[in-house]
DONUZA-868587 format. One line per 4 residues: their letters; for each residue x, y, z of C-alpha. Coordinates in nm, 3 decimals, always signed. Example, Ala and Ser with C-alpha at 12.3 -4.5 7.8 and 13.67 -1.06 7.14 Angstrom:
% residues 2
AS	+1.230/-0.450/+0.780 | +1.367/-0.106/+0.714
***
This chain:
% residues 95
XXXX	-5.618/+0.323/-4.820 | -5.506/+0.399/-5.150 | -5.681/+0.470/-5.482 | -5.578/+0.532/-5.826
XXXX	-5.768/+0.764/-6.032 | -5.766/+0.736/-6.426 | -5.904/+1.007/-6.670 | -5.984/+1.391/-6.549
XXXX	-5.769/+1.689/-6.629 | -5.822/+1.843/-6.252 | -6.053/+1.654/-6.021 | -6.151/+1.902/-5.808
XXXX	-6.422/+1.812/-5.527 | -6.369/+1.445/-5.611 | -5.982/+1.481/-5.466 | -6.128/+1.649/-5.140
XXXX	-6.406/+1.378/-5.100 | -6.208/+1.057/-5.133 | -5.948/+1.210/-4.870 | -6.264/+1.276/-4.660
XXXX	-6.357/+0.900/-4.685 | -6.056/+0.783/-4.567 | -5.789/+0.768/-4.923 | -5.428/+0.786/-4.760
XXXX	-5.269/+0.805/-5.114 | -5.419/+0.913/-5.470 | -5.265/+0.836/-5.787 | -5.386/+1.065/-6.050
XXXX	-5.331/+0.925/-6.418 | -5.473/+1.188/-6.683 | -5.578/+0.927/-6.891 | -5.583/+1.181/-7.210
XXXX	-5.261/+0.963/-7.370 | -5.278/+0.597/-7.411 | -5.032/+0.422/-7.210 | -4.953/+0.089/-7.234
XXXX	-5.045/-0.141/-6.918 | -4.688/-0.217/-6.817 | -4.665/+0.191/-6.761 | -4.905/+0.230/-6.480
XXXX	-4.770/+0.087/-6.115 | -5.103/+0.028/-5.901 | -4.955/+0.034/-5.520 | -4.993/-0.319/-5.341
XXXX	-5.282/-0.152/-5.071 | -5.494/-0.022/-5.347 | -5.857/-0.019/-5.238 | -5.978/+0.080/-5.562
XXXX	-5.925/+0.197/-5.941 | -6.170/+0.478/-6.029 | -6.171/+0.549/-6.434 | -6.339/+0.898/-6.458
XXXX	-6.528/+0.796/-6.819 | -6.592/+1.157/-6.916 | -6.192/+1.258/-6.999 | -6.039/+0.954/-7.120
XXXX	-5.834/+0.806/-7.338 | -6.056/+0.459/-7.453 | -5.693/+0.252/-7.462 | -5.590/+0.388/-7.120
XXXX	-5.966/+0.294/-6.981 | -5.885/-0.071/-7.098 | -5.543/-0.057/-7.015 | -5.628/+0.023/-6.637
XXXX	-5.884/-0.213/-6.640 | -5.624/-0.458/-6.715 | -5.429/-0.395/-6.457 | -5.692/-0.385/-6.213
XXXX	-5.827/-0.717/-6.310 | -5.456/-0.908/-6.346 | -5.453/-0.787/-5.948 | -5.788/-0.849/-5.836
XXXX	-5.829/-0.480/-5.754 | -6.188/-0.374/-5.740 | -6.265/-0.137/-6.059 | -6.532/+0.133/-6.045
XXXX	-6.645/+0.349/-6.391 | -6.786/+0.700/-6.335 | -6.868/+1.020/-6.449 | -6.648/+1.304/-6.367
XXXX	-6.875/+1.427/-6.089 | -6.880/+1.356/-5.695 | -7.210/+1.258/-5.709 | -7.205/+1.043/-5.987
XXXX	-6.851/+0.859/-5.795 | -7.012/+0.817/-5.481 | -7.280/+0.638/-5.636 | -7.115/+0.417/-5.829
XXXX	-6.912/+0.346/-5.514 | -7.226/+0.249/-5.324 | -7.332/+0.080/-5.569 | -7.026/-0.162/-5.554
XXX	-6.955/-0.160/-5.150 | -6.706/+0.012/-5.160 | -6.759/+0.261/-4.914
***
């Protein structure tokens, strides 16, 4: 399964935690810059696009929301905490 990850400097547990759950591949975009949506590649087998809300960019949170919706890619919105990204991702059924 792979994920991509928008916003966070470092993610720290988070990184550890989605591996733990099963994440093959993680795609880290800082999310600090705006980048325009033709910039970020989302791989074909993405499970998921997880926008950490704390450290980012409000152009790059729409841009990868964007992409995620132009390939029906399930999109989750957190805080930059495990606990609050599990959540959410209960919350959706995603794990």
């Amino acid at each position: 399964m792979s994920v991509v990850v928008v916003g966070g400097d470092y993610l720290g547990s988070i990184e550890k935690n989605l591996y733990s759950m099963g994440v093959t591949e993680l795609l880290h975009i800082s999310g600090r810059k705006s980048f325009g949506k033709n910039k970020i590649n989302v791989p074909r087998d993405t499970a998921f696009v997880l926008v950490l809300t704390d450290y980012v960019n409000h152009c790059a949170a729409k841009n990868a929301k964007l992409v995620a919706k132009a390939q029906s890619i399930p999109l989750v919105f957190a805080k930059r905490s495990w606990s609050a990204v599990e959540e959410k991702l209960r919350e959706s059924k995603i794990i």
